[in-house]
C-alpha positions as CSV (number, residue, x, y, z in Angstrom):
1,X,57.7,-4.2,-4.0
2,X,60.5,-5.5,-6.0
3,X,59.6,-6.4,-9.8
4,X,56.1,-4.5,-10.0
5,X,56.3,-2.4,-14.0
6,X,53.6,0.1,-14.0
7,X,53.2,0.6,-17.9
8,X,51.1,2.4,-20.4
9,X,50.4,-0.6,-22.6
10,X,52.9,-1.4,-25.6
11,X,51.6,-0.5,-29.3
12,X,53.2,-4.1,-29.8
13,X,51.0,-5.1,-26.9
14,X,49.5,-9.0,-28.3
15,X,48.4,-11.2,-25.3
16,X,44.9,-10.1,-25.8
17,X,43.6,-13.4,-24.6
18,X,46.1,-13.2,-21.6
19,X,44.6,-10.1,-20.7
20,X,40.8,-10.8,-21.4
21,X,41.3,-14.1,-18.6
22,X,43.1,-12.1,-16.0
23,X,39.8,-9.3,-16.0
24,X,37.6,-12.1,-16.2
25,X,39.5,-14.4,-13.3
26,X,39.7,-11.0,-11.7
27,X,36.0,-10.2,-11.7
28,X,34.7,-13.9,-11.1
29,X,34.0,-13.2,-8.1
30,X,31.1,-11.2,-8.7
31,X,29.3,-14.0,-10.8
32,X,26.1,-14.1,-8.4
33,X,26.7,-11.3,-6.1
34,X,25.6,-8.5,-8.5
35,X,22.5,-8.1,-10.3
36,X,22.7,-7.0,-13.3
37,X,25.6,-9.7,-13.9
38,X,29.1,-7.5,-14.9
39,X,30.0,-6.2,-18.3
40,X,32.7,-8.0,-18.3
41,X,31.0,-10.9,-19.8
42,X,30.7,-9.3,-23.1
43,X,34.6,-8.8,-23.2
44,X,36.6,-10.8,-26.0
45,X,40.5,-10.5,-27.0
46,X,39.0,-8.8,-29.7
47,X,36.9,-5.9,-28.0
48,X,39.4,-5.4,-25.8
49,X,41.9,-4.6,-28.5
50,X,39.7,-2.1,-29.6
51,X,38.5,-0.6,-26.3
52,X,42.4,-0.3,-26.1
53,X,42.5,2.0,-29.2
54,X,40.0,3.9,-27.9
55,X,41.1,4.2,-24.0
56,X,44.3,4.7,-22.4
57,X,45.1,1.3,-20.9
58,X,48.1,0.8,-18.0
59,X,49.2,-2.6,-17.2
60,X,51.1,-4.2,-14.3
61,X,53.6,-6.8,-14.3
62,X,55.1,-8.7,-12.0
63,X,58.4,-10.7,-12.4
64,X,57.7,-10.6,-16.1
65,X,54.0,-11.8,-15.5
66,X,50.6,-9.8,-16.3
67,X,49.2,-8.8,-12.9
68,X,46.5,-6.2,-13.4
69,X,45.1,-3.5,-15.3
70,X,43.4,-0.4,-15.7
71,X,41.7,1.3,-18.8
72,X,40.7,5.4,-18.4
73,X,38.4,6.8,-21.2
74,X,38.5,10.5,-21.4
75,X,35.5,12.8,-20.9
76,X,35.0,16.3,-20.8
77,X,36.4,16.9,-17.2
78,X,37.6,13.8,-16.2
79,X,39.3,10.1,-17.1
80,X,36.5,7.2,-15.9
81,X,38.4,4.2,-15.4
82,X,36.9,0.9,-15.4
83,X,38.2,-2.4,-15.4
84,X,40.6,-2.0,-13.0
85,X,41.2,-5.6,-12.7
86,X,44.4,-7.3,-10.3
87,X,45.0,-11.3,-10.6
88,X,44.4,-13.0,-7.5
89,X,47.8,-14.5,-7.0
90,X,48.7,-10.9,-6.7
91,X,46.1,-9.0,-4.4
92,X,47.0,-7.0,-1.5
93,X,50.4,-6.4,-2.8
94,X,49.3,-2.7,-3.6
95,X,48.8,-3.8,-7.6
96,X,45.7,-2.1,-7.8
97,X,46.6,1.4,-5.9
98,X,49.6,1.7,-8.3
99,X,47.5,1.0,-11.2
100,X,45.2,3.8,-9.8
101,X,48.0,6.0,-9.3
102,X,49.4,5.9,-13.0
103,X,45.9,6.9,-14.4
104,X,45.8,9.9,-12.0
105,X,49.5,10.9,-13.4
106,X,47.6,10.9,-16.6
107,X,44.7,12.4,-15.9
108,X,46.6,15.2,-14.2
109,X,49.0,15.3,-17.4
110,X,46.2,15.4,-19.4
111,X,44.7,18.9,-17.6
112,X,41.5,16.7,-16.1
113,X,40.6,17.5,-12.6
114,X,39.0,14.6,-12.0
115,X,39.0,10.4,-11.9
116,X,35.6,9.3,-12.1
117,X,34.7,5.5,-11.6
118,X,31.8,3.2,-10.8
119,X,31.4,-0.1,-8.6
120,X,28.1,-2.0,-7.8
121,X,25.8,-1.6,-4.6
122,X,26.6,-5.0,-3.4
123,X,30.2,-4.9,-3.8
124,X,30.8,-2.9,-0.5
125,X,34.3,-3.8,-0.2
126,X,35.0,-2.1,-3.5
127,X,33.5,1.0,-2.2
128,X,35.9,0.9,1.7
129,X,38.7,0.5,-0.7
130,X,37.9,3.5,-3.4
131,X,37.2,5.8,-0.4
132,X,40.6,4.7,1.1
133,X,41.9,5.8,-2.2
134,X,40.2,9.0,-1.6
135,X,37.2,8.6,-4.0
136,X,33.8,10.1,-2.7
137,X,30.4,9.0,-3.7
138,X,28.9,11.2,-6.2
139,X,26.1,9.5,-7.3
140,X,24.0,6.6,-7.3
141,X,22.3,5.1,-11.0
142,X,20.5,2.5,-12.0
143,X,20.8,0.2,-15.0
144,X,18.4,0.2,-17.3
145,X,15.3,-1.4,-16.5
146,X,16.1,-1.8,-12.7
147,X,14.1,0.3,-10.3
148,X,16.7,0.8,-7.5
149,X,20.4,1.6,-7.9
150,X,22.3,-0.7,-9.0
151,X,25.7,1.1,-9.3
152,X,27.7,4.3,-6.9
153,X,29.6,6.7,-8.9
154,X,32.7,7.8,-7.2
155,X,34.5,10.5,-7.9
156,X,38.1,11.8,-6.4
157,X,39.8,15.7,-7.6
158,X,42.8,15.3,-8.5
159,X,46.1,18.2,-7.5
């Protein structure tokens, strides 16, 4: 695909509110599917700043536009990433798999074995489209104060 960046994002990075209504155009689409509703909703340009200090964040652009993003939080023996989010003007044009792909560079750079993530029970598309990645369950959890599982962890080892 001609005029996809795959980028770590800038120090100077500043479109914080660009970026806050991409993941939240981005995971709309959920509004009334899961229960509990998406943590997304208590995202601000603000908190997302600072979830950026304390994550490694990639971002994709396309022809000079913001397309998607990833953030990966480090843990003892693996990155999590969450908020792997691709605008909708953009999906199926592989956004998300390169996205994927630059945390596992990391990770892998970074000595962790392992990408760890987590998507909803009712979002079974989500789930076709990690394990086509070549993510495998690991476990299913529950949010607090819900007495069935709410969310699959998914886990893929890295080379």
């Amino acid at each position: 695909m001609t005029g996809l960046i795959v980028t770590r994002l800038p120090e100077d990075f500043s479109a914080w509110a660009e970026l806050h209504d991409l993941i939240m155009r981005s995971f709309a689409y959920m509004d009334g599917v899961i229960d509990p509703p998406s943590s997304a909703h208590r995202l601000t340009p603000a908190n997302l700043r600072d979830k950026a200090r304390n994550e490694i964040c990639f971002i994709a652009t396309l022809d000079g536009r913001l397309a998607g993003c990833i953030f990966a939080a480090e843990r003892a023996d693996a990155f999590y990433v969450g908020k792997l989010a691709v605008d909708d003007s953009a999906r199926g044009m592989g956004i998300g798999r390169a996205l994927m792909q630059a945390a596992e560079h990391h990770a892998v750079a970074q000595g962790k074995p392992t990408l760890e993530l987590q998507t909803r029970i009712e979002l079974e598309a989500n789930h076709a489209t990690f394990e086509r990645m070549g993510f495998v369950e690991f476990e299913r959890t529950a949010h607090e104060g819900y007495g069935r599982p709410t969310s699959i962890t998914y886990r893929k080892t890295l080379n």
